[in-house]
N, CA and C atoms as a LAMMPS dump frame, in Angstrom:
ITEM: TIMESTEP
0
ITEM: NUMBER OF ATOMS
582
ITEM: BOX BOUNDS ff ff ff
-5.0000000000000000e+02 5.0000000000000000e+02
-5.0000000000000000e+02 5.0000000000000000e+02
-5.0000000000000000e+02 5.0000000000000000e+02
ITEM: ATOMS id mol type element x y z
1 1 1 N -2.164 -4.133 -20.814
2 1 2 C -1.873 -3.291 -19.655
3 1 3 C -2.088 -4.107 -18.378
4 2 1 N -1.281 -4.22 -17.404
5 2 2 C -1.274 -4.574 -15.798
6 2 3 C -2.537 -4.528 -15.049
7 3 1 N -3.171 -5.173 -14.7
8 3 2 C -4.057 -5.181 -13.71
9 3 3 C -4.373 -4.712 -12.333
10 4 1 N -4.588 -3.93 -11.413
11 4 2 C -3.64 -3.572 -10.218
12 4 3 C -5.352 -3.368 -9.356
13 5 1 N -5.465 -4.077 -8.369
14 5 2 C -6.016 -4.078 -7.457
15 5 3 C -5.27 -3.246 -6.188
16 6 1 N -6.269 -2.159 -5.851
17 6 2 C -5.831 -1.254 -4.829
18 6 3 C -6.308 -1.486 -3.542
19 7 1 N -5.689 -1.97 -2.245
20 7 2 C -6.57 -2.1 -1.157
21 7 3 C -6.055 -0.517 -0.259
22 8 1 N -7.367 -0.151 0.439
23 8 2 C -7.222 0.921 0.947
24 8 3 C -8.165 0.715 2.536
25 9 1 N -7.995 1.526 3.708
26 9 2 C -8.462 1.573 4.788
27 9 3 C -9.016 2.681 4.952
28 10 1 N -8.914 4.161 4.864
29 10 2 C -8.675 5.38 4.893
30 10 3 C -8.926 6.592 4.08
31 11 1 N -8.069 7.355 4.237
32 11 2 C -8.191 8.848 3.319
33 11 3 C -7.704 8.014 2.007
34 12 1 N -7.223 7.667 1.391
35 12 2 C -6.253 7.018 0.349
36 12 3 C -5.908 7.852 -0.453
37 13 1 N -4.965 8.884 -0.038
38 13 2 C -4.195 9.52 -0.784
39 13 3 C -2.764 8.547 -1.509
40 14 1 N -2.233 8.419 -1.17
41 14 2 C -1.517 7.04 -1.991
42 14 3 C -2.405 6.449 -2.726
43 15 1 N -3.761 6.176 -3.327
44 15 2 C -4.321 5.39 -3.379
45 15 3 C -4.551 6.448 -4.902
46 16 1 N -5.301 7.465 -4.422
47 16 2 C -5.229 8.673 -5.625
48 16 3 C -4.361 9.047 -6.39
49 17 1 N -3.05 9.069 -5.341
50 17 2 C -2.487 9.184 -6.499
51 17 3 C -1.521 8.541 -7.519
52 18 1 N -1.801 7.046 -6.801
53 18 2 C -1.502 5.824 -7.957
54 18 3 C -2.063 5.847 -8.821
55 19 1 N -3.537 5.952 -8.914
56 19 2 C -4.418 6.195 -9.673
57 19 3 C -4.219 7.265 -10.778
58 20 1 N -4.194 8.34 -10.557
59 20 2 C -4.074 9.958 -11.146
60 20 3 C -2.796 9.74 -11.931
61 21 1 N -1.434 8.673 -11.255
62 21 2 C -0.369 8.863 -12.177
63 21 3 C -0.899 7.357 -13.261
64 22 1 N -1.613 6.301 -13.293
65 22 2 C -1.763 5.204 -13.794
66 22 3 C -2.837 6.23 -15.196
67 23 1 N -3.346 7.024 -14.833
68 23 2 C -4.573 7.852 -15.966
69 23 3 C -3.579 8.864 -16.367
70 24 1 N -2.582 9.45 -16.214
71 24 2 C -1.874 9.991 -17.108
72 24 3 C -0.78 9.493 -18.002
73 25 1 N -0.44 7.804 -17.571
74 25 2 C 0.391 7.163 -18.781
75 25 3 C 1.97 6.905 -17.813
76 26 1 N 2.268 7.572 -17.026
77 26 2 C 3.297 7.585 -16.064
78 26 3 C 3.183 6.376 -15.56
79 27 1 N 2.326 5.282 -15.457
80 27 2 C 2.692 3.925 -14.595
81 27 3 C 1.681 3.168 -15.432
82 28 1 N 2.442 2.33 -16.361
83 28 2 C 1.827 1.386 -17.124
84 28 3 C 0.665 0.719 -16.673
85 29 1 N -0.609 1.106 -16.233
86 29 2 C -1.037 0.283 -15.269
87 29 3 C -2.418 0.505 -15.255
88 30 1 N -3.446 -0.575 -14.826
89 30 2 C -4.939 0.026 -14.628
90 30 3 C -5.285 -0.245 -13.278
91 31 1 N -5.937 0.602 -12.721
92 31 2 C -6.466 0.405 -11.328
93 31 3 C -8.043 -0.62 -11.79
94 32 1 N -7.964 -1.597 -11.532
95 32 2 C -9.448 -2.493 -11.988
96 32 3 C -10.319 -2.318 -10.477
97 33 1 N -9.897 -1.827 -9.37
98 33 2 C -10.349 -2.188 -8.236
99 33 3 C -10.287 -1.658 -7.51
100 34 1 N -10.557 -0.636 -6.23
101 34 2 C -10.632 -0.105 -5.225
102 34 3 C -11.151 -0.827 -3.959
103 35 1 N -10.507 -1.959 -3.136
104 35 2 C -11.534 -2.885 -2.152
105 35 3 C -10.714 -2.02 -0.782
106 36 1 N -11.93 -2.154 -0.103
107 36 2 C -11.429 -1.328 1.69
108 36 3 C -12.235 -2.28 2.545
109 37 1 N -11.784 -2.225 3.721
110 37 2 C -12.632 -3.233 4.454
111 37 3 C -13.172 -2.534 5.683
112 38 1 N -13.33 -1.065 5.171
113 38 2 C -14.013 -0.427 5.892
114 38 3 C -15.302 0.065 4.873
115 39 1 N -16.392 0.44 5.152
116 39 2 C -17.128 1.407 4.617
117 39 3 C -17.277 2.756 4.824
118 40 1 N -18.035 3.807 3.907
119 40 2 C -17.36 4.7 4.59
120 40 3 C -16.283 5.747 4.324
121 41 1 N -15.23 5.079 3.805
122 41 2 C -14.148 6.187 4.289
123 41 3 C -13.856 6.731 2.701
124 42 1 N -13.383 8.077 2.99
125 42 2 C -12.994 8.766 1.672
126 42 3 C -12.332 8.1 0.546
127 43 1 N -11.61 7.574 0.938
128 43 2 C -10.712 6.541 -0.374
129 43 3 C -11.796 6.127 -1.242
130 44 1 N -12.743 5.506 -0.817
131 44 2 C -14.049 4.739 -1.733
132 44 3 C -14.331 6.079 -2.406
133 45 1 N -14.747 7.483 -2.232
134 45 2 C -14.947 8.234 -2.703
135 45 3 C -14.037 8.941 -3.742
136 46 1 N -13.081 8.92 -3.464
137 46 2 C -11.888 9.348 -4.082
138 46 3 C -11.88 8.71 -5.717
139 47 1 N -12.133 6.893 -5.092
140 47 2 C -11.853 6.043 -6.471
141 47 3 C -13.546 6.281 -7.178
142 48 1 N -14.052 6.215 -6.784
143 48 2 C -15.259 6.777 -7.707
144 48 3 C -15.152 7.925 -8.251
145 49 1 N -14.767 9.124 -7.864
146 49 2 C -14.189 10.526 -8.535
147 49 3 C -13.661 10.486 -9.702
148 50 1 N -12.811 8.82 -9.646
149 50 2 C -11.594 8.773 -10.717
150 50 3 C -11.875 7.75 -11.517
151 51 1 N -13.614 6.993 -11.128
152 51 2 C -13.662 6.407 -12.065
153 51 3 C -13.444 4.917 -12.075
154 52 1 N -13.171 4.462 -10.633
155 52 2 C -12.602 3.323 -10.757
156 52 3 C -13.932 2.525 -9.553
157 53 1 N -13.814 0.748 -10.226
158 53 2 C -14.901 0.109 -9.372
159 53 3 C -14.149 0.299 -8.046
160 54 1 N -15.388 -0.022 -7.21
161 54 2 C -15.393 0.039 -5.599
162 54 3 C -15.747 -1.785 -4.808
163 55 1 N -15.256 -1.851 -3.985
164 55 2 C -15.883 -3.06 -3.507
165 55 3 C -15.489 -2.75 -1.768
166 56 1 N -16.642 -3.318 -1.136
167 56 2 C -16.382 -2.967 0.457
168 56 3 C -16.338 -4.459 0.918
169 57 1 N -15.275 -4.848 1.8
170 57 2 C -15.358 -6.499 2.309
171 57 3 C -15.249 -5.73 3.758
172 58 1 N -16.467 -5.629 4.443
173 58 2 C -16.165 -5.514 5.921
174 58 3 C -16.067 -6.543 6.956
175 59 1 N -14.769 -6.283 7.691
176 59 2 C -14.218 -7.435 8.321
177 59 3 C -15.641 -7.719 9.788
178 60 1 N -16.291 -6.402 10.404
179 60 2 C -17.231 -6.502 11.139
180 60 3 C -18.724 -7.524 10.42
181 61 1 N -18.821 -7.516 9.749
182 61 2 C -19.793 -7.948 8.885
183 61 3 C -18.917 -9.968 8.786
184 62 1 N -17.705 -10.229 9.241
185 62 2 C -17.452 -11.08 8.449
186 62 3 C -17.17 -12.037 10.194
187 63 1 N -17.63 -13.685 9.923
188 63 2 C -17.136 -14.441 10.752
189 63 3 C -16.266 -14.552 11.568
190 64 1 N -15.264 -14.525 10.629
191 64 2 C -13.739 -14.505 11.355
192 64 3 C -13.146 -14.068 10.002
193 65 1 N -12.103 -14.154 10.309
194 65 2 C -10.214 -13.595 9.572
195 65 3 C -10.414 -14.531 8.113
196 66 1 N -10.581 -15.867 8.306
197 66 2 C -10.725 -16.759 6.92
198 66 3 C -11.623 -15.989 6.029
199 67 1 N -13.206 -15.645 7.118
200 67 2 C -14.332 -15.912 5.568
201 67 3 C -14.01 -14.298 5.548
202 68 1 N -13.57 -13.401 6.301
203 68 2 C -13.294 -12.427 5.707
204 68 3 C -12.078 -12.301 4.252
205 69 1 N -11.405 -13.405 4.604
206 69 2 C -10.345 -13.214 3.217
207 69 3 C -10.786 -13.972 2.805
208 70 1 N -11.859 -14.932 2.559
209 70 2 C -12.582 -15.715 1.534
210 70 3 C -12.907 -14.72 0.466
211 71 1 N -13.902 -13.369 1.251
212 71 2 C -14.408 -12.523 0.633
213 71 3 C -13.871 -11.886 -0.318
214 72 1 N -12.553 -11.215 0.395
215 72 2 C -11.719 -10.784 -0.191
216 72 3 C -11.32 -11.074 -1.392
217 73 1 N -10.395 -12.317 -1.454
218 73 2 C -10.451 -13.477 -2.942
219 73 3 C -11.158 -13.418 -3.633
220 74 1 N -12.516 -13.338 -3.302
221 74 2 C -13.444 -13.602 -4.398
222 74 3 C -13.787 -12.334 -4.773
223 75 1 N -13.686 -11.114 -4.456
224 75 2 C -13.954 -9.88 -4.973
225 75 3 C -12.611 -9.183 -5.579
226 76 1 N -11.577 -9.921 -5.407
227 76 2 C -10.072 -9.542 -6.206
228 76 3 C -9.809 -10.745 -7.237
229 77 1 N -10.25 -11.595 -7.531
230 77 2 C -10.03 -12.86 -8.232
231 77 3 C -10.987 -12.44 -9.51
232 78 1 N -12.384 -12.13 -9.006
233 78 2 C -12.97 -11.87 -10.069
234 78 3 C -12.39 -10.569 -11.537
235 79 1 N -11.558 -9.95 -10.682
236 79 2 C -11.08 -8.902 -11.599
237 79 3 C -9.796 -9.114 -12.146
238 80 1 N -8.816 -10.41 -12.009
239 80 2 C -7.977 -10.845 -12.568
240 80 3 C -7.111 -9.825 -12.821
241 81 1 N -6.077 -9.768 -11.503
242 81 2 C -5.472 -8.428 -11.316
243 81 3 C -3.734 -9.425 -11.202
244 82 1 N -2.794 -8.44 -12.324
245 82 2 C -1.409 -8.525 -11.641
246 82 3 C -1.041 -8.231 -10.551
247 83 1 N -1.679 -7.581 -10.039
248 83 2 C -0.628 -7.014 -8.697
249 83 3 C -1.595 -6.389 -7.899
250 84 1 N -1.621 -6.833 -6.303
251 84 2 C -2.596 -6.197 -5.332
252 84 3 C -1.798 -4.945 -4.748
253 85 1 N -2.108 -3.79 -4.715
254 85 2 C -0.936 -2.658 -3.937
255 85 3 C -1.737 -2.831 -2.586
256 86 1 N -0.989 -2.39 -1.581
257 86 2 C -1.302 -2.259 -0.369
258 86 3 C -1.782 -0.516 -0.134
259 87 1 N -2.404 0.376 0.312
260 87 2 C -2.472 1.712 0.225
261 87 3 C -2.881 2.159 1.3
262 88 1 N -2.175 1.96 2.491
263 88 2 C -2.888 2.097 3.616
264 88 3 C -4.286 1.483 4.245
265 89 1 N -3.843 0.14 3.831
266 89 2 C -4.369 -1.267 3.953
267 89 3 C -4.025 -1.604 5.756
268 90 1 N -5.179 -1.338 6.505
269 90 2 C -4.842 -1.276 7.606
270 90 3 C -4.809 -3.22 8.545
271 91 1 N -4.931 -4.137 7.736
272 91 2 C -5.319 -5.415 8.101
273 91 3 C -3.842 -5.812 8.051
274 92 1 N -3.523 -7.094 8.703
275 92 2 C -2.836 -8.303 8.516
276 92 3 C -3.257 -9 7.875
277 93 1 N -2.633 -9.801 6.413
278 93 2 C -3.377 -10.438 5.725
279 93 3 C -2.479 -11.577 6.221
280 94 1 N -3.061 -12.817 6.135
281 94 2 C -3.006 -14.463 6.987
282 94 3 C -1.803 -15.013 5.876
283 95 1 N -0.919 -15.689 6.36
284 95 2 C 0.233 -16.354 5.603
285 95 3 C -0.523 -16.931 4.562
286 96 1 N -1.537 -17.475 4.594
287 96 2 C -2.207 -18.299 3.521
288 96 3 C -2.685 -17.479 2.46
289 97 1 N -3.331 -16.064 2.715
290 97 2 C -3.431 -14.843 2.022
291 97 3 C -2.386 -14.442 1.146
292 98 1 N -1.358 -14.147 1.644
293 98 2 C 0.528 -13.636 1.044
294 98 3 C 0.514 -15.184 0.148
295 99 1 N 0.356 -16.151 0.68
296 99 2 C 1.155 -17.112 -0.009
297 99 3 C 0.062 -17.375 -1.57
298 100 1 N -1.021 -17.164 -1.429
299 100 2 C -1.924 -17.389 -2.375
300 100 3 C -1.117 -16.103 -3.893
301 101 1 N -1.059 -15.162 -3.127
302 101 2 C -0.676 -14.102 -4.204
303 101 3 C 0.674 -13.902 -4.05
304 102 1 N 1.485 -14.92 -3.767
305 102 2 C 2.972 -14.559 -3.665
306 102 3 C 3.565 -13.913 -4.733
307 103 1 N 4.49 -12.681 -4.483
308 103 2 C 5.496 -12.342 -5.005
309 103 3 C 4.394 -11.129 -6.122
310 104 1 N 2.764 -10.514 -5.469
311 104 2 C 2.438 -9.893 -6.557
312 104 3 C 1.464 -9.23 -5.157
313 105 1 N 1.781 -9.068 -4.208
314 105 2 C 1.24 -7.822 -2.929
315 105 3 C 2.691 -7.041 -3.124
316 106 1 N 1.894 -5.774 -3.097
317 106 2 C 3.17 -4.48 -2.695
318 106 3 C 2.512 -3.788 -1.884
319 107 1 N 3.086 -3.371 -0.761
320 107 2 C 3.056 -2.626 0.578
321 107 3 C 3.934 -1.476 0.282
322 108 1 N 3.483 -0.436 0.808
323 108 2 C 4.02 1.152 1.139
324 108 3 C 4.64 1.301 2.878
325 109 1 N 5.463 1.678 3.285
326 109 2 C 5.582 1.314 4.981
327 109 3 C 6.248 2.764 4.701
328 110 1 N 5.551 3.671 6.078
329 110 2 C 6.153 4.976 5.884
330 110 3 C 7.37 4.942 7.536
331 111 1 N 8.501 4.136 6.566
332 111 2 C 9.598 4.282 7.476
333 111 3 C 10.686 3.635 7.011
334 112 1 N 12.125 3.927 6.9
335 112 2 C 13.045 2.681 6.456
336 112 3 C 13.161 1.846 6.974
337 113 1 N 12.778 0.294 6.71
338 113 2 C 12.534 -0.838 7.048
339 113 3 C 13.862 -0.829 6.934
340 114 1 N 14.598 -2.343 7.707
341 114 2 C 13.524 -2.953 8.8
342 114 3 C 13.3 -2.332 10.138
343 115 1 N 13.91 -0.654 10.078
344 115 2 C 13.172 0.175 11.183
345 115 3 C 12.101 0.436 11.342
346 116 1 N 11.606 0.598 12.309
347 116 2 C 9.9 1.163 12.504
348 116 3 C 9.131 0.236 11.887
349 117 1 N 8.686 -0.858 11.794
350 117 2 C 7.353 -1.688 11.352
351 117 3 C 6.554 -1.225 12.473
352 118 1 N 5.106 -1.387 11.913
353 118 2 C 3.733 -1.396 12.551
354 118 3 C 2.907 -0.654 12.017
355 119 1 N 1.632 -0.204 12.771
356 119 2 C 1.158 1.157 12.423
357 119 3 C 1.298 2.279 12.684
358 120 1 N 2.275 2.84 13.365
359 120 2 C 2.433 3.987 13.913
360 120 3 C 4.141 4.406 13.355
361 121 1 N 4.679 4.263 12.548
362 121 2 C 6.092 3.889 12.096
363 121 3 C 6.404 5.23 12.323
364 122 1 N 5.8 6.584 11.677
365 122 2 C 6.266 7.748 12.041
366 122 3 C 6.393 8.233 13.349
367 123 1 N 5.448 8.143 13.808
368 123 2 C 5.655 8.553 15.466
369 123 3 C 6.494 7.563 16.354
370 124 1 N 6.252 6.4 15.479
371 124 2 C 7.567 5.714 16.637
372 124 3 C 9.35 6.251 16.269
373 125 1 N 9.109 6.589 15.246
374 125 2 C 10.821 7.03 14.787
375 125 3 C 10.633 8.397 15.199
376 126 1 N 9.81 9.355 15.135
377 126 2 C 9.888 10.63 15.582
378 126 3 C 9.9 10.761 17.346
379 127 1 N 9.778 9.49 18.175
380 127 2 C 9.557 9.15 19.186
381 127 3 C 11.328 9.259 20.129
382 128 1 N 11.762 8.373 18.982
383 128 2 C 12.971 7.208 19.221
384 128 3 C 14.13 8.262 18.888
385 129 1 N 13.55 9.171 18.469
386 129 2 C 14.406 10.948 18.121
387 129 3 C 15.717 10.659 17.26
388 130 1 N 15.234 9.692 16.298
389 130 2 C 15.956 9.019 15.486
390 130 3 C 16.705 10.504 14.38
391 131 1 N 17.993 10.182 13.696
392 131 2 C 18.122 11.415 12.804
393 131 3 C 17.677 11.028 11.594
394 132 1 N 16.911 9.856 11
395 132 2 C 16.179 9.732 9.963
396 132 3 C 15.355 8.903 10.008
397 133 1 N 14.658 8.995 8.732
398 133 2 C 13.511 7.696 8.753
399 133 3 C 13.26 7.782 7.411
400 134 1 N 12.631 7.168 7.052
401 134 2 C 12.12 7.175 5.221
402 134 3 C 10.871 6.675 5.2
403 135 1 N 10.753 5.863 3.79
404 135 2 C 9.921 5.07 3.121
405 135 3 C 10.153 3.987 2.159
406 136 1 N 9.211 3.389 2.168
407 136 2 C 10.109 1.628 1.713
408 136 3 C 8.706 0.866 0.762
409 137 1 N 9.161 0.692 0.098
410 137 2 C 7.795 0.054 -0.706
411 137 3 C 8.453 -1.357 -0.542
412 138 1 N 8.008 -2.579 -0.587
413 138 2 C 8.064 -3.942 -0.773
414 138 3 C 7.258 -4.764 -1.183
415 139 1 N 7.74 -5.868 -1.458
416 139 2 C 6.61 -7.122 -1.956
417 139 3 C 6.223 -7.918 -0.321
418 140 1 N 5.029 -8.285 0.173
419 140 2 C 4.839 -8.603 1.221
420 140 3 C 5.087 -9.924 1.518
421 141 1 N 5.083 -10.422 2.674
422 141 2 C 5.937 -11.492 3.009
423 141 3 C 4.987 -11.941 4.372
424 142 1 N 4.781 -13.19 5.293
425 142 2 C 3.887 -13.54 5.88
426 142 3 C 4.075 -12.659 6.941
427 143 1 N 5.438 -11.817 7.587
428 143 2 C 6.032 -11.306 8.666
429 143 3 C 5.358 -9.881 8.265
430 144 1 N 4.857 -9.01 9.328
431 144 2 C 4.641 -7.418 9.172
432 144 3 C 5.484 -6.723 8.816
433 145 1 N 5.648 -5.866 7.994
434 145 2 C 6.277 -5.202 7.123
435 145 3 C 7.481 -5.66 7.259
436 146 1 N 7.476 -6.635 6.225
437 146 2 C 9.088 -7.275 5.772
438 146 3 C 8.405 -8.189 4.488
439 147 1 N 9.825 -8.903 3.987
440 147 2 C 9.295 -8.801 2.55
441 147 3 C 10.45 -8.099 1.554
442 148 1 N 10.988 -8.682 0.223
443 148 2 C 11.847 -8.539 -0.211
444 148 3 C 11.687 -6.542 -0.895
445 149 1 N 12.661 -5.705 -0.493
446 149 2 C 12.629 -4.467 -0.473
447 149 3 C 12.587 -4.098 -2.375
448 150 1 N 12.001 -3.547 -2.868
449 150 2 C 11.401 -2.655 -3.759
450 150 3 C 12.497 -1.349 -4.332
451 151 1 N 12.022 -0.64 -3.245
452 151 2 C 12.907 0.884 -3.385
453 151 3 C 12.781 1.542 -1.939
454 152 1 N 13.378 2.251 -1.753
455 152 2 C 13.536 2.598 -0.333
456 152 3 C 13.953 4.061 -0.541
457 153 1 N 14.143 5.064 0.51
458 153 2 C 14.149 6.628 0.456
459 153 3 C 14.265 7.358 1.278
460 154 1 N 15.218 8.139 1.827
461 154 2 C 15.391 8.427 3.316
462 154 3 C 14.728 10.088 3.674
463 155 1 N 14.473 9.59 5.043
464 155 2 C 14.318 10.814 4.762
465 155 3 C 14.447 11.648 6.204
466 156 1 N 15.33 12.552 6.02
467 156 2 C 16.021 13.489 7.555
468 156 3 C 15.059 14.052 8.181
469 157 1 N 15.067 13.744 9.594
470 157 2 C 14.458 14.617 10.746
471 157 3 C 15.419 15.784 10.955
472 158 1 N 14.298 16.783 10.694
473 158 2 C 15.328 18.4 10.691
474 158 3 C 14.757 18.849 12.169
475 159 1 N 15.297 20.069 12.35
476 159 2 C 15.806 20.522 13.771
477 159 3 C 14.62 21.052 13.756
478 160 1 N 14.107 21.731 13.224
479 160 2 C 12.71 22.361 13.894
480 160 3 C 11.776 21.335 13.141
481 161 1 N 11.95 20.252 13.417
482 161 2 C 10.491 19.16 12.909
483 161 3 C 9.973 19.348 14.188
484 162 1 N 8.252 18.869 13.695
485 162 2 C 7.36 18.731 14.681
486 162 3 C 6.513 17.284 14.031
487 163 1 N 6.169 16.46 14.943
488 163 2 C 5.557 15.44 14.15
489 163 3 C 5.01 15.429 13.142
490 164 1 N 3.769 16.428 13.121
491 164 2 C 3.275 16.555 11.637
492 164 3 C 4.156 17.353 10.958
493 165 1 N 5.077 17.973 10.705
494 165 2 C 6.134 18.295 9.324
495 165 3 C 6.979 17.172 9.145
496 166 1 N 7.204 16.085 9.988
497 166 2 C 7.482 15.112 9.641
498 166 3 C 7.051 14.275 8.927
499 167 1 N 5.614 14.035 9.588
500 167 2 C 4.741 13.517 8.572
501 167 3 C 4.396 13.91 6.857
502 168 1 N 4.503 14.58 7.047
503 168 2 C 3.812 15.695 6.045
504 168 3 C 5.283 15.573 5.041
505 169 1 N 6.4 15.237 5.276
506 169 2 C 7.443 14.592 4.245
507 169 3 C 7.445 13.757 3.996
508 170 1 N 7.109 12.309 4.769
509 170 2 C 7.42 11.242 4.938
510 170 3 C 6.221 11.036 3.739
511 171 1 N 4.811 11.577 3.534
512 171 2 C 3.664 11.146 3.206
513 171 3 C 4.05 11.772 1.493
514 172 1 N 4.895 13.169 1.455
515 172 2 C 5.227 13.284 0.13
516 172 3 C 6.044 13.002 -0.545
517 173 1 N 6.786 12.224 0.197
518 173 2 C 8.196 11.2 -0.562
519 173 3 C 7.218 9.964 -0.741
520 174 1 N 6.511 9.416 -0.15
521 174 2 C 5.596 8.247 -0.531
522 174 3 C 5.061 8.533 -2.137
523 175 1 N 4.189 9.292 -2.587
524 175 2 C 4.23 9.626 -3.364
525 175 3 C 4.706 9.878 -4.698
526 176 1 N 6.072 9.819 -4.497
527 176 2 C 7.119 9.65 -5.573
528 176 3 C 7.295 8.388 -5.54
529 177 1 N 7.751 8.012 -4.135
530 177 2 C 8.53 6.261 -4.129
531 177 3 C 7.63 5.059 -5.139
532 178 1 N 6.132 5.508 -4.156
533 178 2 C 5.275 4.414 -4.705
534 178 3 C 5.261 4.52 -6.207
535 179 1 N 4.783 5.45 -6.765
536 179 2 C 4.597 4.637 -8.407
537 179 3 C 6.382 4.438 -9.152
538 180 1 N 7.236 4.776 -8.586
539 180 2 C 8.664 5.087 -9.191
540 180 3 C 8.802 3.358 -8.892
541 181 1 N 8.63 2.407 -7.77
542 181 2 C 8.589 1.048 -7.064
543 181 3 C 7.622 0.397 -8.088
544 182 1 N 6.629 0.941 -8.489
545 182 2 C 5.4 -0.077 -9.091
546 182 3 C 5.949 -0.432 -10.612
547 183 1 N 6.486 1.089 -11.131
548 183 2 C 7.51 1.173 -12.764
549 183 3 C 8.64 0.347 -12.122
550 184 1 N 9.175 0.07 -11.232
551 184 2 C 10.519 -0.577 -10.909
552 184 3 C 9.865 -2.425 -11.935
553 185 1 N 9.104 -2.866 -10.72
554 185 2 C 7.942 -4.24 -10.946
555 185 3 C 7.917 -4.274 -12.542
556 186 1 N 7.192 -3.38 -12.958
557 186 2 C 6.195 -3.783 -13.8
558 186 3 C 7.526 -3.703 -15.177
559 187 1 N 8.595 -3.209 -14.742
560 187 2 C 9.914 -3.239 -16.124
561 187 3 C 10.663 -4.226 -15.947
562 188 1 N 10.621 -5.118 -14.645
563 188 2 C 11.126 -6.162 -14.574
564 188 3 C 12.42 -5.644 -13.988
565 189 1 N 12.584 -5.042 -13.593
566 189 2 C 13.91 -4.519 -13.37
567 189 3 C 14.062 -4.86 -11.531
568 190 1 N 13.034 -5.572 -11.189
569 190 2 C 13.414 -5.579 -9.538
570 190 3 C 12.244 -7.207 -9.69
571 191 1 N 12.776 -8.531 -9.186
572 191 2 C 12.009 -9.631 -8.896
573 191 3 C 10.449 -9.531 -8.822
574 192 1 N 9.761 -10.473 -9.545
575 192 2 C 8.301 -10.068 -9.787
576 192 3 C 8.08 -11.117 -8.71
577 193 1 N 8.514 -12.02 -7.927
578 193 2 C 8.237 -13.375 -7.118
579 193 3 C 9.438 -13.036 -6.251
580 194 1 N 8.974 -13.433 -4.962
581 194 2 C 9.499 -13.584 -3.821
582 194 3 C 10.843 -14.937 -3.363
């Protein structure tokens, strides 16, 4: 079975429910890892609920950007993982980072790339009074959300949206996309290398 290191920042609902579909047989896959580089936040709680190790690399706690992804490495290396998911992984990881694990980081971006990159992708397309937006899973690449595309998923701004009912689609089409993108990977059916 697949190895799958989960990085999370946050609530990690994506994060749960990679997890929840990987423990019912739906995504060939084991979560070996839960790392956040916050402490703290519900996600860590979530993956303990479900059973899965925890590891905290806090970037405040860390020198700089290197020995913080020194850390990193060495608390994802030890668990000898196929594939790092991104899960509302709120960092830039350093070209030297991407290039170390090339072609085996997957990122979630809640927007159709290459529209809307950053952190704010929904409110900038709900901003830009765009008539759609989606979600885009990819393999990561040294550039912010870009990176050879996965699966992708659109999804319409309706007439009585309000940011959060926007949100609140955008976050439950994620949901589907992501593990439907991870079964894409792991069947070989979409480039395992960049």
């Amino acid at each position: 079975m697949l190895r799958v290191v989960i990085f999370v920042s946050g609530s990690g609902t994506n994060m749960e429910n990679l997890i929840k579909k990987m423990q019912a047989g739906s995504v060939p896959a084991q979560a070996v890892l839960v790392l956040s580089d916050k402490p703290g936040v519900a996600a860590l709680e979530k993956a303990a609920r479900l059973g899965i190790k925890t590891a905290v690399v806090d970037r405040k706690q860390c020198a700089d950007k290197p020995a913080f992804e020194r850390e990193i490495m060495r608390a994802v290396d030890a668990e000898k993982p196929d594939y790092l998911l991104l899960a509302g992984f709120m960092r830039i990881l350093s070209p030297e980072f991407v290039q170390k694990y090339s072609g085996r980081i997957l990122n979630i971006h809640p927007s159709y790339l290459p529209a809307f990159p950053g952190a704010h992708a929904i409110r900038d397309a709900w901003e830009a009074k765009v008539p759609e937006t989606g979600v885009t899973v990819h393999f990561v690449a040294p550039e912010v959300d870009a990176g050879p595309v996965i699966l992708q998923r659109k999804v319409p701004v309706l007439a009585g949206d309000t940011l959060e009912t926007l949100e609140a689609r955008v976050h439950a089409l994620e949901y589907e996309v992501y593990p439907e993108a991870l079964n894409l990977v792991i069947s070989g059916k979409k480039p395992s290398s960049l």
